[in-house]
N, C-alpha and C positions, 0 to 999 in steps of 0.2 A: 159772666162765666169765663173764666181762664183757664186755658189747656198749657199744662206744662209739658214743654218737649223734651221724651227722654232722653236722657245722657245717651251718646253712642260711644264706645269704648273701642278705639283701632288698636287691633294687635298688630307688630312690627312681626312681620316676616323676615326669618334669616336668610339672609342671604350666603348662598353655598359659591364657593367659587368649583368650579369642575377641574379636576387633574389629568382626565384622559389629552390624548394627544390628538392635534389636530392634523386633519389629511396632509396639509403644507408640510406641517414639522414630522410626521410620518415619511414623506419623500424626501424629507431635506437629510433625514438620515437615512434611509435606505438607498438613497440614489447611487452613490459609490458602489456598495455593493450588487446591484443590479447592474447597471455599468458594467462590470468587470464579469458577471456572469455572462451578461448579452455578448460582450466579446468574446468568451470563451466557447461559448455553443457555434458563435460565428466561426472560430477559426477551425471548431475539429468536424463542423461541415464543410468547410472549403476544405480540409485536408483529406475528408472521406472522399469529397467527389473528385480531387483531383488525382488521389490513390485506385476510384474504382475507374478514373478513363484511362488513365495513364498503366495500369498492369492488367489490362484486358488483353488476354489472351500470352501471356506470360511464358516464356521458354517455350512456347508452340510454332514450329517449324510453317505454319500454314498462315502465321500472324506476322502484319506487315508493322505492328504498331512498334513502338520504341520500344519496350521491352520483349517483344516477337521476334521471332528465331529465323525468319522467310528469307533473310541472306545467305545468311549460312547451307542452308537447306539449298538456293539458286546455286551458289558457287561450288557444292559440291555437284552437283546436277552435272554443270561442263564440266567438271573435272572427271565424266563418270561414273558417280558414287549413286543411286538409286535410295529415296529417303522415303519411310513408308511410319504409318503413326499408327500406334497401339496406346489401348486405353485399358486392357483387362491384362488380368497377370499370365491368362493361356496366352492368351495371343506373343506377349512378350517370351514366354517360354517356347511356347513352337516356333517363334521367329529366331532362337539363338542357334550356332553355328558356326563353323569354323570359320568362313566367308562374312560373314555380319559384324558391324559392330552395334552393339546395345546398349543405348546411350537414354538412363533411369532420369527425367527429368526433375523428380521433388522425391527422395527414395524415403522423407519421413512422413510421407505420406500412407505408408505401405504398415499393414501390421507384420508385427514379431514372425506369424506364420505365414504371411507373403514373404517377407524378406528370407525366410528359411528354403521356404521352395525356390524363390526366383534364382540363390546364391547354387541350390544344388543342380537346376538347372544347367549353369551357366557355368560352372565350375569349370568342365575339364571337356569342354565344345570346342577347342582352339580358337575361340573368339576375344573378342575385345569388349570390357564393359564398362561403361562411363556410367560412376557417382556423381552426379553435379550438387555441389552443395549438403552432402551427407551430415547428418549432425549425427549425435551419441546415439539417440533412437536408433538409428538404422545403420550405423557406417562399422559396426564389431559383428554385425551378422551378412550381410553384404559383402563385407571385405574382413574375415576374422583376420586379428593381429594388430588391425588401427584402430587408435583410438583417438577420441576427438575431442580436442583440446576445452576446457568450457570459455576462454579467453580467445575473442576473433583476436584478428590481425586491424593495427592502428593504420596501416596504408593499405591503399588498392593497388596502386600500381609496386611491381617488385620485378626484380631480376632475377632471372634464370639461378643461376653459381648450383650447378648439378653439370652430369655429362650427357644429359639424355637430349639424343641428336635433334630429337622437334624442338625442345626449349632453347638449346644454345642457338637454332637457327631462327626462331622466335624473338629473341631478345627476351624486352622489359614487356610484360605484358599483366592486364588488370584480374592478378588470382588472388588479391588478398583479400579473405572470408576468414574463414573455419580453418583453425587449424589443425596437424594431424601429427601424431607420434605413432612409431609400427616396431615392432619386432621383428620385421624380414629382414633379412640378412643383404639380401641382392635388390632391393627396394629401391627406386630411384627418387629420392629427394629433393623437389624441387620447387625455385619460390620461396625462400625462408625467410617468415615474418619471427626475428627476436629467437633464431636457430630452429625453429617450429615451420615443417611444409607446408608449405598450401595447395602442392601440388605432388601427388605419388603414383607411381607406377611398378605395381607387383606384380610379377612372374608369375604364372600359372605353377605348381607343384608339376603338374604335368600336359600335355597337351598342344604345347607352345602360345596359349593366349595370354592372355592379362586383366587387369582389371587396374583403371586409373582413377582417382580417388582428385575431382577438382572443388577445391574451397569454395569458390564462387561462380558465378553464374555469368559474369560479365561478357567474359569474352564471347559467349553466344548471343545477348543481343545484340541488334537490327544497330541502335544507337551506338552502340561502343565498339561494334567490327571495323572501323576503321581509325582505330585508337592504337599507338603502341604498335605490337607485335599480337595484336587478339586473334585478328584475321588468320595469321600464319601458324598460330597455335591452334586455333580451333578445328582449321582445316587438316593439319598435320595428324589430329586427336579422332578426328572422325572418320576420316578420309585413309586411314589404313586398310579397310576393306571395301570389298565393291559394293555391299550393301551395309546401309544403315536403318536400324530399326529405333524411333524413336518412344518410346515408352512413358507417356504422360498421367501416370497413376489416377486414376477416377474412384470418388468416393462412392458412387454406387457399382463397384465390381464385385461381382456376385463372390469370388473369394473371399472379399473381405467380410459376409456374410456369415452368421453361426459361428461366430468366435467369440471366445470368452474374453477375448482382449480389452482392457479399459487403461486407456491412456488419462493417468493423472493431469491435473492442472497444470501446474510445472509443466509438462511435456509439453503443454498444447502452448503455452508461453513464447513469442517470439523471443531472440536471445538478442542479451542486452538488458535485459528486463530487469536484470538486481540491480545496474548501474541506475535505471530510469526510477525506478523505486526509490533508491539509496537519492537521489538527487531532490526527487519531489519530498522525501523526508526532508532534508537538508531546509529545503527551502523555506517548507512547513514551520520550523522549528526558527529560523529566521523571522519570518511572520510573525510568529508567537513573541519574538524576542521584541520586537518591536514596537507591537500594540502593547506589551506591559512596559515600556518602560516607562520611568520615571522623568515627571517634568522638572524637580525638584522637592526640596522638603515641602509636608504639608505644612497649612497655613490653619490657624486658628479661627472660623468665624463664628461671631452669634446667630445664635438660633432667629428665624426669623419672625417667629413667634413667641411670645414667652407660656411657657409652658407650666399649671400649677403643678407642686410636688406629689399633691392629693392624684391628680391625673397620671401622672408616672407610677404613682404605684399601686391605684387599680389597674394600669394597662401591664404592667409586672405580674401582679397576684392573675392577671385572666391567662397568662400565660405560664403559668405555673398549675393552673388548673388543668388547662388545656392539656400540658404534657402529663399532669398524676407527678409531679413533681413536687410531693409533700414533704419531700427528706429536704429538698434545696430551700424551702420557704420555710420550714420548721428551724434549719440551720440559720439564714439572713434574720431570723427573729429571734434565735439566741442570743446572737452576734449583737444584734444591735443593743438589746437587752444587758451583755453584758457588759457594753460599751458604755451604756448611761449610768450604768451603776456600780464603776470601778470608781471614781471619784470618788462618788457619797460614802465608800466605806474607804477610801485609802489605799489603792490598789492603784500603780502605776498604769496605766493603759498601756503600756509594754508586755503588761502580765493579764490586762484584762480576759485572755480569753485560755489563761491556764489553769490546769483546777487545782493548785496546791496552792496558788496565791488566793483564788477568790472565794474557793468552800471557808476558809479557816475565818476570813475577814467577814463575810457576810456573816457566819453562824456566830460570831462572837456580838456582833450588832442586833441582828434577832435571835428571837427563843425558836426559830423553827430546827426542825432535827436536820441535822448534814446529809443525810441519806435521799429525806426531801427534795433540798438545795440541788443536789449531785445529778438527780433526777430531770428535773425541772431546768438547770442551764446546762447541762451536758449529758444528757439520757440520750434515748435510738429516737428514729424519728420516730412519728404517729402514724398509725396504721391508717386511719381511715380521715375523710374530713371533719368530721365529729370532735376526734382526738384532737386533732390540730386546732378546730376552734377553741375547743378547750385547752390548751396550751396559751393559747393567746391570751385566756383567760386567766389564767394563774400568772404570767409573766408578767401581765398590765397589777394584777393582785401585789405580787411581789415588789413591782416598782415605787408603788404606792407606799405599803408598807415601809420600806426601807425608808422613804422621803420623809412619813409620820416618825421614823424611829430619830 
C-alpha cells in the first residue's frame, strides 16, 4: 500500500515596502523648526519677565524701582514741595488749585469723558498741569489746540533752543517721545525733535496757570534723574508750586464706569507698532524668498520604477471619474482617435484635429453620413457615463472600420 504525498503549493507573498516616515526622519526634519520655535517662546518669556520686574510700579512717586518716580517726589520734599497720590479722577479734581500742581501720570489711560471733566476742572484754577506722555487719545481734550504727532522722535536726549527759563536752565535733557504741534500763539516750544516739540508749555486763556504737555517720561525716573539736565527740569516742572498732586489713573475708577466708551484696537496698540508690523512683514517675505529659491535648472531622472501604460491610464480614467469629468475624457478620447486616424485617410496631423480637414477626408473613405462623423469626433460631451461608454464604443467601431476600408 502506497500513500502519495500531496502536492503543497506555497503562494509567494508580496512584499509591500512602507512609505510612511520614520520617527528619526520625522525629527530629522522637524528639528530646525522646533529649535527656532523653543527659542522664540524662550526669549518673549525672558522679555515678559524682565518687562514685568523691571516697570513695577512705573511713574509712581512711592516706587523706588528703576522706573519709579521716589526721587523726584524726595528732592522735591526738601525743596518744600508736599507730594500726595491720587488714583480716581474726584480726588484729582478736588485736589486742583491755584497752589497745586497736577501732574496726569498716563493721561491715555483716562476715557473721552474723564479727559473732558478733568480738563474743565483744571482749566481756569490758576494751576499748573503736567501731561506726561500724552498721545492723540488724550492730549486735543486735555490740552485743546495740540496735537500729537503720529511720528515719535528718533533721539532721547535733545536740547532746549526755546526761551522758557526752566529748559534754558536745564540744558540737554531726555524729552524725546511724542511729539506735539499747537496752535497757540504764546506757546512755548521746546526740545524740537526734526522742528516737532517734545516739550510745551500753554498759557491758561485766563487765570494765570498753564498746562505743560512732556513727550516722555524720562526725566521722572529714579534711573535717569541724574542724566543730562532731567533732575533740573523735572524739579523746575514740578516744583513751581508748593503742592503737588500726583494723579496715577486707575482702571477701576468708578468714573470710568457706565460709559459707552470703546476704545478700538489701534488705540490700545502701543506706538511704533506699523513700524514693528511693516518690519516683521519685510522679513516674512524674505523668508519666503529664500525657501523658494532655486538650486538651479531641473534635472531629468528616471522614474524608479517602470511603470505599465495600462496603469497610467486606469489611474487617469479613476481620476476623471472621481472629478465627473466626462467632458475632459470624452475630449482625450476624440483627440486621440483623431490622431490615429488622420494618416489612414491623408490628413496632415497638423490638421488632425480640424473639422474641415478630417469631416471631408473620412466621409469620402466611408459611406457613413458627415453629420454622423461631425458627431462622433467633434460633438458635446456625453451626459452621463452610459453615453461615454458608448462613445467609446463607436470611436473603437469607427477605427476599425476605417483600417478595413
Amino acid at each position: 500500500m502506497t500513500t502519495e504525498a500531496a502536492p503543497t503549493t506555497t503562494e509567494a507573498t508580496p512584499t509591500t515596502t512602507s512609505t510612511a516616515l520614520t520617527g528619526r526622519q520625522v525629527w530629522t526634519r522637524a528639528r530646525g523648526i522646533t529649535l527656532a520655535v523653543v527659542l522664540i517662546l524662550a526669549a518673549a518669556v525672558a522679555m515678559a519677565a524682565v518687562r514685568s520686574t523691571a516697570r513695577h510700579g512705573e511713574l509712581d512717586p512711592r516706587s523706588a524701582d528703576p522706573y519709579g518716580s521716589r526721587a523726584v517726589a524726595e528732592l522735591l520734599g526738601e525743596r518744600g514741595v508736599s507730594t500726595r497720590v491720587v488714583t480716581t479722577l474726584g480726588g484729582a479734581r478736588a485736589a486742583a488749585g491755584p497752589d497745586t500742581t497736577l501732574l496726569v501720570a498716563v493721561p491715555d489711560l483716562l476715557t473721552h469723558r474723564q479727559q473732558t471733566r478733568l480738563h474743565a476742572a483744571t482749566a481756569a484754577t490758576g494751576g499748573r498741569t503736567v501731561l506726561v506722555a500724552s498721545g492723540s487719545w488724550s492730549v486735543e481734550r486735555l490740552a485743546p489746540g495740540v496735537t500729537a504727532d503720529p511720528a515719535t522722535s528718533d533721539n532721547s536726549t535733545l536740547a532746549p533752543n526755546c526761551t522758557l527759563p526752566e529748559a534754558r536752565r536745564a540744558g540737554t535733557a531726555d524729552t524725546g517721545g511724542i511729539r506735539y504741534t499747537t496752535t497757540h500763539l504764546g506757546a512755548d516750544s521746546c526740545y524740537p525733535s526734526e522742528r516737532l516739540a517734545t516739550l510745551l508749555r500753554i498759557p491758561a486763556v485766563s487765570g494765570g496757570g498753564d498746562t505743560v504737555v512732556l513727550g516722555a517720561p524720562d526725566i521722572l525716573y529714579n534711573d535717569r534723574l541724574d542724566e543730562q539736565g532731567n533732575a533740573s527740569l523735572a524739579l523746575q516742572l514740578l516744583g513751581s508750586r508748593p503742592h503737588l498732586v500726583w494723579y496715577l489713573p486707575s482702571l477701576s475708577d468708578a468714573s470710568a464706569a457706565g460709559t459707552d466708551e470703546q476704545r478700538s484696537l489701534l488705540d490700545l496698540l502701543p506706538s511704533g507698532w506699523l513700524w514693528a508690523t511693516l518690519q516683521l512683514f519685510i522679513a516674512a517675505a524674505l523668508a519666503a524668498f529664500w525657501r523658494a529659491r532655486r538650486f538651479g535648472p531641473l534635472v531629468a531622472e528616471k522614474l524608479p520604477v517602470a511603470i505599465r501604460a495600462s496603469e497610467t491610464t486606469e489611474g487617469r480614467a479613476r481620476l476623471y471619474r472621481k472629478a465627473n469629468a466626462r467632458d475632459r475624457a470624452a475630449a482625450a478620447l476624440r483627440a486621440a482617435t483623431r490622431t490615429r486616424l488622420a494618416p489612414l485617410v491623408g490628413v496632415p496631423l497638423a490638421r488632425a484635429h480640424t473639422l474641415e480637414a478630417m469631416l471631408p477626408a473620412l466621409s469620402a473613405r466611408l459611406a457613413s453620413d458627415g453629420q454622423t462623423l461631425h458627431s462622433l469626433l467633434f460633438g458635446p460631451p456625453p451626459g452621463d457615463d452610459a453615453a461615454l461608454i458608448a462613445l467609446t464604443d463607436q470611436l473603437d467601431a469607427l477605427e476599425r472600420e476605417v483600417r478595413r476600408s
